[in-house]
C-alpha positions in Angstrom: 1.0 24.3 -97.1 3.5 26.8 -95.8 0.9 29.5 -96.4 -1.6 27.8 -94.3 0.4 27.3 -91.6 1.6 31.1 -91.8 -1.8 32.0 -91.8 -2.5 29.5 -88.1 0.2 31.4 -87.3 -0.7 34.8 -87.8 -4.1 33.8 -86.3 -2.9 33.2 -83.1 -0.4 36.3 -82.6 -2.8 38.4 -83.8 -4.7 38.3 -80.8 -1.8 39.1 -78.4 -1.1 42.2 -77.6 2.0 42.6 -75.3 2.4 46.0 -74.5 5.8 46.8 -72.2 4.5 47.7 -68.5 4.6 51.6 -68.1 4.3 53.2 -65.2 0.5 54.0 -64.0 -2.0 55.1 -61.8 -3.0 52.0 -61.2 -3.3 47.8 -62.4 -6.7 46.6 -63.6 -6.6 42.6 -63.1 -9.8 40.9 -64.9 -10.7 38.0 -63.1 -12.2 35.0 -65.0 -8.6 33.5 -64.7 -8.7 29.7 -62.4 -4.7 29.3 -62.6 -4.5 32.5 -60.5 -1.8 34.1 -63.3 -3.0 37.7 -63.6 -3.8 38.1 -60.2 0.0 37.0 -59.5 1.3 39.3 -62.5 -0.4 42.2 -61.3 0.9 41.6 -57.7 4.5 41.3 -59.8 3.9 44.8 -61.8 2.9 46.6 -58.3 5.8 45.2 -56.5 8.2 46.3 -59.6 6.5 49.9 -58.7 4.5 50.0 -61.5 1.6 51.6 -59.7 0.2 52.2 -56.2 -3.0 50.5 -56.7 -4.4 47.4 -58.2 -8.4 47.2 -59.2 -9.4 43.6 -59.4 -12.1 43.6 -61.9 -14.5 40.8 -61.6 -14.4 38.1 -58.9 -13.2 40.7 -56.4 -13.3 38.9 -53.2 -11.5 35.5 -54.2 -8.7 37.7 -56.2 -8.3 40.0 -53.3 -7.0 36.7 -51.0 -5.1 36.1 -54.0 -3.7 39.3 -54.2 -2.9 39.9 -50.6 -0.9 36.2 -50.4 1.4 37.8 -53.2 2.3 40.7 -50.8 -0.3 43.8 -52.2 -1.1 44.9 -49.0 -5.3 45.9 -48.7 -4.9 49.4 -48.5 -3.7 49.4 -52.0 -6.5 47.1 -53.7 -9.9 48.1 -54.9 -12.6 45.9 -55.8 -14.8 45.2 -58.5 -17.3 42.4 -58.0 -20.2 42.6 -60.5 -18.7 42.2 -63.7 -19.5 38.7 -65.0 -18.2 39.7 -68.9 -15.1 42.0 -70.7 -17.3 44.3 -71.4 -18.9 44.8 -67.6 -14.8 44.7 -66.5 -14.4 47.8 -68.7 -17.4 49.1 -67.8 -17.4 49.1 -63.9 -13.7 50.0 -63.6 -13.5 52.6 -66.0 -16.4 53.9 -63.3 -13.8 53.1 -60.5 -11.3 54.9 -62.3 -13.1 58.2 -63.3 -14.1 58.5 -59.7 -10.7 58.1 -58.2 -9.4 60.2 -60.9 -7.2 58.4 -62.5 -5.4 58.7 -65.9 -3.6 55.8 -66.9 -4.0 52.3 -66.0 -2.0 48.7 -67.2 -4.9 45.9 -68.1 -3.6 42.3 -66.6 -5.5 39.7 -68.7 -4.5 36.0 -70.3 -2.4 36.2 -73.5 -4.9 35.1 -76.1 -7.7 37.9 -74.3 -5.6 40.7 -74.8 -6.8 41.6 -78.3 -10.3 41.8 -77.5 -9.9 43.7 -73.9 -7.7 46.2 -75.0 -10.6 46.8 -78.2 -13.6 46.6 -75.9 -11.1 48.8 -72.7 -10.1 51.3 -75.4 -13.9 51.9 -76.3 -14.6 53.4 -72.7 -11.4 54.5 -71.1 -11.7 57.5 -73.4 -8.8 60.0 -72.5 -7.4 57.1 -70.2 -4.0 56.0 -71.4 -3.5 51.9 -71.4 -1.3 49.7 -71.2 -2.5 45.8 -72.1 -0.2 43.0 -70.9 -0.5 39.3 -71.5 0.3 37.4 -67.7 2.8 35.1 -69.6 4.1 35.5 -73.7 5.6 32.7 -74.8 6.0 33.1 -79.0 6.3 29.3 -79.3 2.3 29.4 -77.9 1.2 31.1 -81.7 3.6 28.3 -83.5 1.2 25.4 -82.5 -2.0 26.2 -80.9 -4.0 24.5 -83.5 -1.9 21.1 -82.0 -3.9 22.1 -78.3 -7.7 21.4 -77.6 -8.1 23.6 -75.2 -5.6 26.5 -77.3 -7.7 25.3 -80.4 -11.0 26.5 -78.7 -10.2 29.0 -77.0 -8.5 30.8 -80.1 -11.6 29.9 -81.6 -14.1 31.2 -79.3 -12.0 34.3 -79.1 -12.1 35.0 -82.9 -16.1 34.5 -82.6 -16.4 36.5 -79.9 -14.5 39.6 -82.0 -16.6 39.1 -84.8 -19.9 39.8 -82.9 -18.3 42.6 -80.9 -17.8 44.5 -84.5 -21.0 43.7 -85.5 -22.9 44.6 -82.8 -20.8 47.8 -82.3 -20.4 48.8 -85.2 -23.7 47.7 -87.3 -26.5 47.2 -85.0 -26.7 49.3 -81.4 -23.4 51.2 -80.7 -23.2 52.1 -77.0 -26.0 50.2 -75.8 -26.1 47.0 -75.9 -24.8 44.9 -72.5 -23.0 42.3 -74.1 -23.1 39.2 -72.3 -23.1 37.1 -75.3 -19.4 38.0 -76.2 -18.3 36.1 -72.8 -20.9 33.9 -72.0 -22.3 32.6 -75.0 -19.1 31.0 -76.7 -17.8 29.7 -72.9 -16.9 26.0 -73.0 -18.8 23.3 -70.9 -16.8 22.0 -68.2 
């Protein structure tokens, strides 16, 4: 019994990775987050001087109020408004990024989404140094997600979601497939 429960456990911190902020060129916040958490942690890590700019990678226009109501004033914010999945967030701001020049970055994301951003990130931002924090870590979450619905599919869904990334990328068509399934297809029904 203990090892099953050491394996939940591992299950569930394996997918965080908490990187300690480092100073950057700039904060990539992926949207995709309701509670308004990364939005709020990026506005924390600019305000802490962590970088002069912040990129808010998918729903640009509804994070951008968000953004300047923590204090980043507009001058300092991009926008990224068409990415709908990880993989179009990596894709359109490693664009933004390369065009601006920039050589380092922090990736604001959800705790249990860091794992598979930083993978699907690392794959473009080629000779781009990252940084991948979670908006909140709390240790205690990896003790007893399995005890959570909503922990319990999202772990889940994750996991899946991984699994088809390496086999797509690695077996079937590396560099050029769009990816949609990876967000879309494992999303819960509300």
């Amino acid at each position: 019994m203990i090892n099953f429960y050491s394996t939940l456990i591992g299950m569930g911190t394996y997918l965080i990775k908490n990187e300690v902020p480092q100073k950057s060129d700039i904060i990539v916040v992926l949207g995709g987050d309701i509670t308004g958490q990364r939005v709020a942690y990026g506005a924390k890590l600019y305000k802490l001087g962590y970088a002069d700019k912040v990129l808010l990678s998918g729903v640009g226009r509804y994070m951008r109020n968000q953004a300047l109501s923590h204090g980043i004033p507009d001058k300092a914010i991009l926008l990224e408004n068409k990415s709908m999945t990880t993989f179009k967030n990596a894709q359109y701001s490693f664009k933004i990024m390369k065009n601006q020049g920039y050589k380092s970055a922090i990736v604001v994301t959800s705790q249990y989404h860091t794992r598979r951003a930083g993978i699907i990130f690392t794959h473009f931002f080629k000779n781009i140094h990252l940084t991948i924090c979670p908006v909140t870590y709390d240790p205690k979450m990896t003790q007893s997600w399995w005890n959570d619905r909503n922990s319990r599919e999202f772990i889940i869904s994750e996991y899946m979601k991984l699994v088809l990334y390496y086999l797509i990328e690695l077996h079937c068509c590396p560099r050029q497939l769009d990816y949609p399934i990876l967000d879309g297809f494992f999303m819960r029904k509300k």
